[in-house]
C-alpha positions in Angstrom: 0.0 0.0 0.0 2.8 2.3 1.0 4.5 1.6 -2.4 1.4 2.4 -4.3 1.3 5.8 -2.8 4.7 6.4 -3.3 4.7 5.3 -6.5 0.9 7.9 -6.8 3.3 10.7 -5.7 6.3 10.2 -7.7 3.3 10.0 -11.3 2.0 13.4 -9.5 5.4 14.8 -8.9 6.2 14.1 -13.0 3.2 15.4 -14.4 3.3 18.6 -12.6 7.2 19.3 -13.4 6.2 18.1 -17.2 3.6 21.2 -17.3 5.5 23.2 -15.8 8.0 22.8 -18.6 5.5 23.0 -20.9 4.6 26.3 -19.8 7.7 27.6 -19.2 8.2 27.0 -22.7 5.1 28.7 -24.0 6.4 31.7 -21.9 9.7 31.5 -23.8 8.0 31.3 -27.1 5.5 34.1 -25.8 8.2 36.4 -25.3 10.1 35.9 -29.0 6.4 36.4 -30.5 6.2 40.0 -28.3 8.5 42.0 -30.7 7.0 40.5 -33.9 3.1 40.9 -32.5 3.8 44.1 -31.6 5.8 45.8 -34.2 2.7 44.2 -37.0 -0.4 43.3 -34.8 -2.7 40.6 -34.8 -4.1 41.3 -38.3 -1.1 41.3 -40.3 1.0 38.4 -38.1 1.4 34.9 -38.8 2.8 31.7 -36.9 5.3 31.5 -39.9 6.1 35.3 -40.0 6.8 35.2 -36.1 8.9 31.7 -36.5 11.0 33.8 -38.9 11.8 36.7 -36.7 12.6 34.6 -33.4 15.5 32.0 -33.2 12.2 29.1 -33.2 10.9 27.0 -36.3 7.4 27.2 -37.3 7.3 23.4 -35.9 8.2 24.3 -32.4 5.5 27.3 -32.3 2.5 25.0 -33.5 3.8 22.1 -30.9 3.3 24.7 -27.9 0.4 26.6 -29.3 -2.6 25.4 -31.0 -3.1 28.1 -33.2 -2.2 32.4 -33.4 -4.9 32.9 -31.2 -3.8 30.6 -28.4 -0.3 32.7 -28.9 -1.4 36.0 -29.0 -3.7 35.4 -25.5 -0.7 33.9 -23.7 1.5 36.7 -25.0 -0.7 39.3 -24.0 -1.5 38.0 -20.6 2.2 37.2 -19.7 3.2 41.2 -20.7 0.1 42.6 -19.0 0.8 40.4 -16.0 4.0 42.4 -15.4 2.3 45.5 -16.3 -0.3 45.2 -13.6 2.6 45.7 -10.6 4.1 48.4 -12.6 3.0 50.6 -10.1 2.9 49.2 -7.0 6.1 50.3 -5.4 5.2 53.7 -5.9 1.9 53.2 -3.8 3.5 51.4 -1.4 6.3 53.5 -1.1 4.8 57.0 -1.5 4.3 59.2 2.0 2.3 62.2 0.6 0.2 63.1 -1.9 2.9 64.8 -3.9 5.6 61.5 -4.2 2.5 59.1 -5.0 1.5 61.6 -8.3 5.1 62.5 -9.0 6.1 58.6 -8.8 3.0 57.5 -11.0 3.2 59.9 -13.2 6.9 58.9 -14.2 6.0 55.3 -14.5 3.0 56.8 -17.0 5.8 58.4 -18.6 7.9 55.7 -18.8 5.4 53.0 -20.3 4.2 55.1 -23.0 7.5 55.8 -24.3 9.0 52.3 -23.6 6.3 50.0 -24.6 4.1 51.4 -26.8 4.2 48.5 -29.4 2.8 46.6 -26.7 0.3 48.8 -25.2 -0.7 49.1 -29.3 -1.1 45.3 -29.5 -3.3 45.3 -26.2 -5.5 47.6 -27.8 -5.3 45.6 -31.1 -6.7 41.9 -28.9 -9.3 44.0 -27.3 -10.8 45.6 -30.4 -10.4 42.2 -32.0 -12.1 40.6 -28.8 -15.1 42.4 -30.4 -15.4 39.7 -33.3 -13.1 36.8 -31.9 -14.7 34.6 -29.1 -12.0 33.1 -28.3 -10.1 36.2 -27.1 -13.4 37.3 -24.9 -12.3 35.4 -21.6 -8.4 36.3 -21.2 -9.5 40.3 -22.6 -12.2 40.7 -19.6 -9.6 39.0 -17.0 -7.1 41.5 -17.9 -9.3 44.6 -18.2 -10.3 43.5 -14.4 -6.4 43.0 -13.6 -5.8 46.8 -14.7 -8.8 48.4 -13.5 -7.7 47.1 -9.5 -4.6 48.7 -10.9 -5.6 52.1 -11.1 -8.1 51.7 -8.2 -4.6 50.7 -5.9 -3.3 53.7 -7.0 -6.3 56.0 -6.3 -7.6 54.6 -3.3 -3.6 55.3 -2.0 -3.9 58.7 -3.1 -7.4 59.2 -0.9 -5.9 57.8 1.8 -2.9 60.1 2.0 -5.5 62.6 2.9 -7.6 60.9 4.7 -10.6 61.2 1.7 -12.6 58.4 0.5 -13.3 58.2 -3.9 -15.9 59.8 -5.3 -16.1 56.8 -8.5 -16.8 53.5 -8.7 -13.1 51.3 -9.7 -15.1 50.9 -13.4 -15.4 54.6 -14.2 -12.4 55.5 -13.1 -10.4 53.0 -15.1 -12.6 53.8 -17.7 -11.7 57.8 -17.6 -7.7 56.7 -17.3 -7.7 53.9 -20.4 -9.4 56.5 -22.3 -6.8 58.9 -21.9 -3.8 56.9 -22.2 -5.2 55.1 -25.3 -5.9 58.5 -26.9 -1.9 59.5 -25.7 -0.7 56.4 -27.1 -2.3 56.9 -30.3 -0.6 60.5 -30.5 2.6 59.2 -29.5 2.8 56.7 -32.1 1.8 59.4 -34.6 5.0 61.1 -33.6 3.0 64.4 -31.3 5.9 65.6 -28.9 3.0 66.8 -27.0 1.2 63.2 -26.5 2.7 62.5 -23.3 3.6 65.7 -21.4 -0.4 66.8 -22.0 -1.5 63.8 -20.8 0.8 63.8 -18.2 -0.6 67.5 -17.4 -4.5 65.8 -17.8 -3.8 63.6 -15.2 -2.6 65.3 -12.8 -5.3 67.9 -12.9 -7.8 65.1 -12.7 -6.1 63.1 -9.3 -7.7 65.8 -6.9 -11.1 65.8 -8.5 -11.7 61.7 -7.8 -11.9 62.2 -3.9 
């Protein structure tokens, strides 16, 4: 009896250290598909095209993925999970009013101009979320994922003052998306002005949510 279980443990043991490869390596894939995905977008990108710009055959990418959605969706959630703690140092760090804007607003900064090819393909999966089922599930999870985001980072910024919000975590993730998705779009249209106005937008707007 004691064997059997062993024996149980050792098959469980194997199993979960062969998907946890597996994974791993869909990660590694993920993250050679990033530049390609985000430099041409979901539209214009193929399994093929994105085998050709990694250092992975076109075999290797259809073994670990069933098809460009299945890619595209563990891409996108893999970046955004990084994104989501982007700013949590500067809430947890921040002692006044003043460091917590100053500190989010340089991270702002600093996405914009660093990753806008992936904020872009973001924007690309959720418009295409529209017409693809299959992206529907992951898309909602994330949009969730980003609105606690921004609702860390304002409830921190009530609480430095001892206020409570005056919006619900939707509409005020709603109000912040729309802004940075119009910035982005100036940005990648080459407006010098894109980020330091939107920069200028939200901070006016921090003192009005509480």
């Amino acid at each position: 009896m004691a064997r059997q279980a062993t024996a149980q443990r050792v098959a469980v043991a194997a199993e979960t250290l062969r998907d946890e490869k597996f994974n791993a390596r869909r990660i590694e894939l993920a993250e050679a598909a990033l530049e390609t995905l985000g430099e041409l977008g979901f539209a214009r990108t193929s399994l093929r095209e994105i085998a050709q710009n990694s250092a992975f055959t076109h075999g290797v990418f259809h073994y670990y993925f069933s098809d460009k959605l299945d890619l595209i969706c563990c891409c996108v959630r893999h970046y955004k999970a990084r994104c989501v703690t982007r700013y949590d140092e500067v809430v947890a760090t921040a002692k006044t009013r003043k460091e917590l804007t100053d500190g989010f607003l340089a991270k702002l900064a600093a996405t914009l101009r660093e990753d806008a090819r992936m904020h872009r393909l973001w924007y690309d999966l959720r418009s295409q979320a529209m017409f693809e089922a299959a992206f529907r599930k992951d898309v909602l999870e994330i949009d969730k994922s980003l609105e606690a985001m921004i609702w860390r980072v304002a409830s921190r910024y009530a609480e430095l003052d001892g206020k409570r919000l005056a919006t619900s975590p939707a509409a005020l993730y709603a109000l912040f998306d729309g802004l940075f998705q119009s910035a982005l779009l100036r940005h990648l249209a080459d407006d010098e002005t894109a980020i330091p106005e939107f920069l200028d937008e939200v901070r006016r707007i921090l003192p009005t949510i509480c």
